[in-house]
N, C-alpha and C positions, 0 to 999 in steps of 0.2 A: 626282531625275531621273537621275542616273550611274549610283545604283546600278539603275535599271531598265535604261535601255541595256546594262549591263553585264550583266544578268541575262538581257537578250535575246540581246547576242551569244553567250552561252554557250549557252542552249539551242538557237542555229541550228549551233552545231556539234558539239552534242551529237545533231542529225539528223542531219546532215553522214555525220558519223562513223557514224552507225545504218544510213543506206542505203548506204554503202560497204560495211559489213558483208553487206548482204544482197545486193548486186550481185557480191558476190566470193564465196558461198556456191556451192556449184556445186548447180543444179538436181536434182533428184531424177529419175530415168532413171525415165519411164514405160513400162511393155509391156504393151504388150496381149496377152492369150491369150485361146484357147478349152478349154476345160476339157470332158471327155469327161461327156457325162450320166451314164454308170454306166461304173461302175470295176472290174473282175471279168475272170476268164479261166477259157477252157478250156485242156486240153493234147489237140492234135490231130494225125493223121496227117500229116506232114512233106509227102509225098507228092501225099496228095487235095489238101490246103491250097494248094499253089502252084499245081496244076494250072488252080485257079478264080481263083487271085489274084494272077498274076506277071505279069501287066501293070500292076497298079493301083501304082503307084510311092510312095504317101503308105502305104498300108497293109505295105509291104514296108518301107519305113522302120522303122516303129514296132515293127515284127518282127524288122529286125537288133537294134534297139536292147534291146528286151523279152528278144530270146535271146542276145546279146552275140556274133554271126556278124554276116560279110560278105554280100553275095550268092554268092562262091563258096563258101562254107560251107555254105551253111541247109541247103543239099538234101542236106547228107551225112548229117544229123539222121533218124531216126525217126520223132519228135516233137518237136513246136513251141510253146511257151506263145504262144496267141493269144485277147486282149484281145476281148473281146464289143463293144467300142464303140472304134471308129477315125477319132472326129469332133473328138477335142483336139489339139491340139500335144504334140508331141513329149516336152516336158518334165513332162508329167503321167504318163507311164507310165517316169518314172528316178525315184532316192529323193531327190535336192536338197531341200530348202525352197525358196520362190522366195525370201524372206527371210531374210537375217539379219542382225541388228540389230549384230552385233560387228563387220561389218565395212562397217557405215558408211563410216569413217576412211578403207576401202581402196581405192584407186583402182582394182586391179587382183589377182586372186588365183584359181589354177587347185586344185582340191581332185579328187584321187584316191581313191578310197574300195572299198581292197583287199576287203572282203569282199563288196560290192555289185557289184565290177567295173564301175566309175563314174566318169564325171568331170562337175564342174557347174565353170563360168567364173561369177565373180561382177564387180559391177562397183559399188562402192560399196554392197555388201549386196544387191543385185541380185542374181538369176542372169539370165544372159544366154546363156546356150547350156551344153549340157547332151549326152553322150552312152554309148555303150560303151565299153570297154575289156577288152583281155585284159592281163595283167599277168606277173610273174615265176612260171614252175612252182616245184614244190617243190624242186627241186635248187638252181632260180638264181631268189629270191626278190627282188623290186621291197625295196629300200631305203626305209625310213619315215621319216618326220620332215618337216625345214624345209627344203626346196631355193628356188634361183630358176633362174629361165630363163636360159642363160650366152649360147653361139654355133647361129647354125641356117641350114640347107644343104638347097637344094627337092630334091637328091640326092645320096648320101653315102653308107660301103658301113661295114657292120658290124664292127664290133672283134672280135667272135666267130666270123665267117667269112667271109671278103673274096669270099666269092660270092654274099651276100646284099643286095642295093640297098634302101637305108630310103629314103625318099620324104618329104620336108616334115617334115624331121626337127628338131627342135629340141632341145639336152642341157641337162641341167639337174645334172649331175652330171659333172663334166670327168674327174675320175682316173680315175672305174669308169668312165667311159662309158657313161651311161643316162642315156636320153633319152625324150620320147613322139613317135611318129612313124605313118605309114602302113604296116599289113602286115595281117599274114590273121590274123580274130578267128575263132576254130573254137569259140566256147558255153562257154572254159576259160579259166586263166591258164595259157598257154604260151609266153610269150618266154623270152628267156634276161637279164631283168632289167628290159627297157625295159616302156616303156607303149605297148601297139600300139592304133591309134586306127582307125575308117573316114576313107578316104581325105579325103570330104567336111568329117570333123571332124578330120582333120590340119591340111588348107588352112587353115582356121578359127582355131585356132590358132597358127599358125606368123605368120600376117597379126597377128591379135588382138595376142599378146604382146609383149613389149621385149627384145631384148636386153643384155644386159651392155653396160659401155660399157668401154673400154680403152684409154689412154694411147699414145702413142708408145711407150714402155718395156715395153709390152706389159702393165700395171700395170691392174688390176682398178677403176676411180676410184667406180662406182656398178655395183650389182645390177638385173638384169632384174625380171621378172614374177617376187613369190614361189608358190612350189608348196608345196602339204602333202599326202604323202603320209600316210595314217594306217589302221589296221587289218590286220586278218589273214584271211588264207581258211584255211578249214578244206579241206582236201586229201585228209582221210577221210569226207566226209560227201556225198548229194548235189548238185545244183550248186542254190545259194540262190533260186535265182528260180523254181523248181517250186515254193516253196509259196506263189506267188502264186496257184495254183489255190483254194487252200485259205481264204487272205487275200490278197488284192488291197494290203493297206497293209502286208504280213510284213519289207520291207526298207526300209520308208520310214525317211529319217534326218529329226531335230526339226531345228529351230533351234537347241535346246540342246543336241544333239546334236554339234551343229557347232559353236556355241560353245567345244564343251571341249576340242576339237581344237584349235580357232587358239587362243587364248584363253594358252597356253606362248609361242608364238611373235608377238603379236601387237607386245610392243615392238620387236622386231630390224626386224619389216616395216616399221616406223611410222619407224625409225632412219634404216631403207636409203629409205625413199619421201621422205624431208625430205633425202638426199644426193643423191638422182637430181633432185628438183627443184629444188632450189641451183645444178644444173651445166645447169639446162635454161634458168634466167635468164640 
């Protein structure tokens, strides 16, 4: 008879313990998208293109995004890669995966991707927003590797020319001074090192992310949001997203793709995200 009772209490807290487990699991982030019925482009007269379509504000979207311009940009273009089909979200016509499985663990993680002139936000292997980017020209090349998000300023004036205003600026690099922020995406990589974003997905970001956290002693105690910068533009060749005409999937990045990028850096993130949550109890 004791040893049943005894064999009872253990298995109620052998649930106990099971649904703790699972109450403390964090939800899997669902999203919903719309995915475009057909995935294909032409390259079209810059010109005629706006003249029929520069009221339609979803479709201009998907046309900074596809040609990596502003709105004050586009029109300086010639030509335009434009998508036959303008009825998905935004994030079907960038190279992201919506998944990846490696970054489960990660609560939070911003991925640059220099030869795509890219950025996808993930959120537990999620992506969660997704857009352009111009990046470092050939003289003053964006820095690759493992950064985090440090300090950020809705406006701040540039280390390379104090007559330039960056807008929802966040650094992720303190000594060099590069950071991604809001400015004018011209269809290239031409900052002078940072990560120039559309204004929309500056805001987006600068909200989204953490900053570093800092002591009285001015003493660095935990790391922001990590960032991976990774890849290279070819600076002789022409610009990657024309042979989407060609192949509609020419720049898409896998899963595995992605994987091999973080995949280096995935302990130090796991380090810093177990010291930012320690100081957040």
């Amino acid at each position: 008879m004791k040893n049943s009772i005894l064999l009872i209490i253990v298995s109620l807290s052998m649930l106990l313990f099971s649904c703790n487990q699972v109450q403390n699991k964090p939800e899997k982030k669902v999203i919903v998208r719309i995915s475009p019925k057909k995935l294909s482009y032409t390259l079209e007269n810059t010109k005629d293109w706006l003249s029929k379509n520069q009221a339609d504000s979803i479709k201009l979207g998907i046309i900074f995004a596809t040609n990596r311009v502003d709105k004050t940009t586009v029109s300086q273009l010639d030509s335009i890669i434009v998508p036959a089909d303008f009825s998905g979200d935004i994030v079907y016509y960038l190279p992201f995966p919506l998944e990846v499985k490696a970054l489960q663990d990660v609560d939070k993680i911003i991925l640059f991707s220099y030869p795509t002139q890219t950025f996808g936000a993930y959120e537990n292997g999620n992506l969660v927003y997704a857009g352009p980017t111009s990046m470092g020209r050939a003289k003053d090349v964006t820095p690759t590797g493992l950064f985090f998000t440090n300090w950020k300023a809705e406006k701040t004036t540039s280390t390379f020319n104090d007559e330039w205003d960056l807008k929802w600026n966040f650094n992720i690099e303190n000594k060099l001074g590069v950071g991604f922020h809001e400015y004018k995406l011209p269809g290239y990589p031409a900052s002078h090192s940072c990560l120039r974003l559309l204004e929309k997905d500056a805001k987006f970001l600068y909200n989204w992310a953490d900053q570093w956290v800092v002591n009285k002693k001015e003493v660095v105690t935990a790391q922001g949001t990590p960032v991976i910068v990774f890849g290279a533009y070819n600076f002789d060749e022409n610009k990657p997203w024309l042979q989407l005409v060609k192949d509609p999937k020419a720049l898409q990045l896998s899963e595995n793709d992605i994987e091999n990028q973080v995949s280096p850096f995935l302990s130090r993130i796991s380090k810093e995200q177990k010291t930012r949550l320690s100081l957040d109890k």
